[in-house]
C-alpha positions as CSV (number, residue, x, y, z in Angstrom):
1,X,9.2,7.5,20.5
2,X,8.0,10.8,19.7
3,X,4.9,12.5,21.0
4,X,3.8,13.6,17.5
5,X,0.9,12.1,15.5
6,X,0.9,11.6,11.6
7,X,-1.7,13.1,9.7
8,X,-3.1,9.7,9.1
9,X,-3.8,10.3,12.7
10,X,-1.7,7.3,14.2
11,X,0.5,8.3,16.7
12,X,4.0,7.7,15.9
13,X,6.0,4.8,16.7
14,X,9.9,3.9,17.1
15,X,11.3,5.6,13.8
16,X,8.7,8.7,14.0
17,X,5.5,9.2,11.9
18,X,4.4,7.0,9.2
19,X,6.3,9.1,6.7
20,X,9.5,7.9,8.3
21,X,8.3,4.3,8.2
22,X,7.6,4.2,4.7
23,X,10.8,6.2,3.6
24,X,12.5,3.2,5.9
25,X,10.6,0.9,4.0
26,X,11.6,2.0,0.7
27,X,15.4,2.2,1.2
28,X,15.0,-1.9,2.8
29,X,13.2,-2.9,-0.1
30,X,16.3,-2.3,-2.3
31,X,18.0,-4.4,-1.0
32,X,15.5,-7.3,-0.2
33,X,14.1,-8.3,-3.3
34,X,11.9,-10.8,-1.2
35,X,10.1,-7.6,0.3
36,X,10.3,-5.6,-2.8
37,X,7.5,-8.2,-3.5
38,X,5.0,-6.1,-1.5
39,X,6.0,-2.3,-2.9
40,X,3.0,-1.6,-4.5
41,X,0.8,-2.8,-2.1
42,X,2.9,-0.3,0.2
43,X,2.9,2.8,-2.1
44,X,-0.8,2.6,-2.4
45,X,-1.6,1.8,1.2
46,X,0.8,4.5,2.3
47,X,-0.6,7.3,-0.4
48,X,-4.3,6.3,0.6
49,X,-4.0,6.9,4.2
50,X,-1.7,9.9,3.7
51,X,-4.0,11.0,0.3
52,X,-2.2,14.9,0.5
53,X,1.4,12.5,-0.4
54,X,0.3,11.4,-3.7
55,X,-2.3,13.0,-6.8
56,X,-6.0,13.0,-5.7
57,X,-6.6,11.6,-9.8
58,X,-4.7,8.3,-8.9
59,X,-6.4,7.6,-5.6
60,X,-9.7,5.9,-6.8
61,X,-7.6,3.4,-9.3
62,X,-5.3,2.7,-5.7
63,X,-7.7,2.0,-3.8
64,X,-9.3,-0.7,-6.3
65,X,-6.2,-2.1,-6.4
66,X,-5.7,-2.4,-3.1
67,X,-8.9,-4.2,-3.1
68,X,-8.0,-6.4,-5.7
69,X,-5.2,-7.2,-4.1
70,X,-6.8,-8.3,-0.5
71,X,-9.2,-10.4,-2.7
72,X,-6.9,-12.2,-4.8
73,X,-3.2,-12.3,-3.3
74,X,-0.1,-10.8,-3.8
75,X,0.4,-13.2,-7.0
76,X,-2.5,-11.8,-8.8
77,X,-1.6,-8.6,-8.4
78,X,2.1,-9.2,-9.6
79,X,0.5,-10.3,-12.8
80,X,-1.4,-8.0,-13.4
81,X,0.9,-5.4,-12.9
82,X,3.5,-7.2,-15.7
83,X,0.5,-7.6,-17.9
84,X,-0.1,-3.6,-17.6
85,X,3.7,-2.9,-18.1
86,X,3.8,-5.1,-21.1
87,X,1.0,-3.7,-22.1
88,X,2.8,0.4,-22.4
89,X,5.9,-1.3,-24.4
90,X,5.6,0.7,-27.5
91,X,5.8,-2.7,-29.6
92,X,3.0,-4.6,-27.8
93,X,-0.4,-4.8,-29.8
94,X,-2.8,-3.3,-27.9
95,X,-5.7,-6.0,-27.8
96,X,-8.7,-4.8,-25.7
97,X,-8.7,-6.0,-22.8
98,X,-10.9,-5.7,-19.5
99,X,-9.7,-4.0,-16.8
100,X,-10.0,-6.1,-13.6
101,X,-10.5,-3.2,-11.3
102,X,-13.8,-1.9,-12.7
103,X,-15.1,-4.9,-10.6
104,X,-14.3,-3.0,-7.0
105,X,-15.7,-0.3,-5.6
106,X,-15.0,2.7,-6.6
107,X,-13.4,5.3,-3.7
108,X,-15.6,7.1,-1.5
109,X,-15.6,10.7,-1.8
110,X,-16.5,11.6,1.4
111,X,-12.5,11.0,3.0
112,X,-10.0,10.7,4.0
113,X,-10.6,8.8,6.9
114,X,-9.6,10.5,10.7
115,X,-7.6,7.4,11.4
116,X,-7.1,3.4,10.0
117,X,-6.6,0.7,12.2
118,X,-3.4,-0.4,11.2
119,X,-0.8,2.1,10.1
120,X,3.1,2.0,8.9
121,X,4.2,3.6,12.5
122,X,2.9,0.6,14.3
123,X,4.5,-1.6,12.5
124,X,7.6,-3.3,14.2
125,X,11.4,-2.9,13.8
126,X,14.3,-5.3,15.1
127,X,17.5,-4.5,14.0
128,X,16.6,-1.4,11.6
129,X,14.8,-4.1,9.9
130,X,11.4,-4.5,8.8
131,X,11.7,-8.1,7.8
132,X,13.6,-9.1,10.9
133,X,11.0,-12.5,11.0
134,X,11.2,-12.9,7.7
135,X,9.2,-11.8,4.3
136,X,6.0,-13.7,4.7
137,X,5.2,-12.4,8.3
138,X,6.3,-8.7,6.9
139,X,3.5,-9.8,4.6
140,X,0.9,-10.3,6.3
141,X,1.9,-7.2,8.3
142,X,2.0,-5.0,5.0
143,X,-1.7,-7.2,4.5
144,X,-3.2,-5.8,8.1
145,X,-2.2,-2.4,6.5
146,X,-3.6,-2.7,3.4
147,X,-7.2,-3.9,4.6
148,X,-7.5,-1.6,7.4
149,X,-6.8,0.9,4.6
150,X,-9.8,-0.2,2.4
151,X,-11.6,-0.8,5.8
152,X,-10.9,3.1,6.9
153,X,-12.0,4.2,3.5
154,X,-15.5,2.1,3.4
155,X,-16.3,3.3,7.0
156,X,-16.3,7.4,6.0
């Protein structure tokens, strides 16, 4: 373990700073399509507590959707996120439809948030594996994340 701290402000774990957590993560997920399942919730946990990684325009439709998805489940959220890519095929008739995520709150302005609660370097590694216990545990891991994101975020 290093002595540095991510600009999250976790410290960093085993692998390094969060950065090197996620880029882990990433490169796993290829080949796991069992933890693939949870990529999107880990992009947009990992861009809203590291907010300088990603776009500043993106970050207030992430963070809905990473409410959305501690509200109504992994399943939900896999829907919805086939009904949005059908929705950009160049064929598909484009039907108004509501968008789900004008129901949660919108991002606060006043972040990032010093620190979250949960963060990518804490989470654990066996093996140079993520899902060493298997995907649904790694779940509810990548879950801790995702509402001590939103959680960080409401608090500032």
């Amino acid at each position: 373990m290093t002595d540095s701290t991510c600009d999250c402000g976790a410290p960093a774990g085993e692998l390094g700073t969060c950065e090197d957590y996620y880029h882990g993560i990433l490169a796993e997920e290829q080949s796991d399509p069992e933890m693939y399942r949870w990529h999107a919730v880990v992009v947009t946990a990992y861009l809203l507590q590291h907010p300088a990684r990603g776009h500043g325009k993106y970050l207030d439709g992430q963070f809905r959707l990473l409410q959305f998805y501690v509200d109504q489940g992994l399943d939900a959220l896999t829907r919805l996120t086939a009904r949005r890519v059908a929705r950009n095929n160049h064929r598909a008739r484009q039907a108004f439809e509501p968008d789900p995520l004008t129901a949660y709150a919108p991002l606060p302005q006043d972040g990032p948030p010093a620190r979250f609660a949960a963060s990518f370097s804490t989470l654990p590694v066996r093996d140079g594996s993520f899902v060493f216990d298997g995907p649904l545990p790694y779940g509810d891991r990548i879950k801790a994340i995702a509402e001590a994101t939103i959680a960080g975020w409401r608090a500032v």
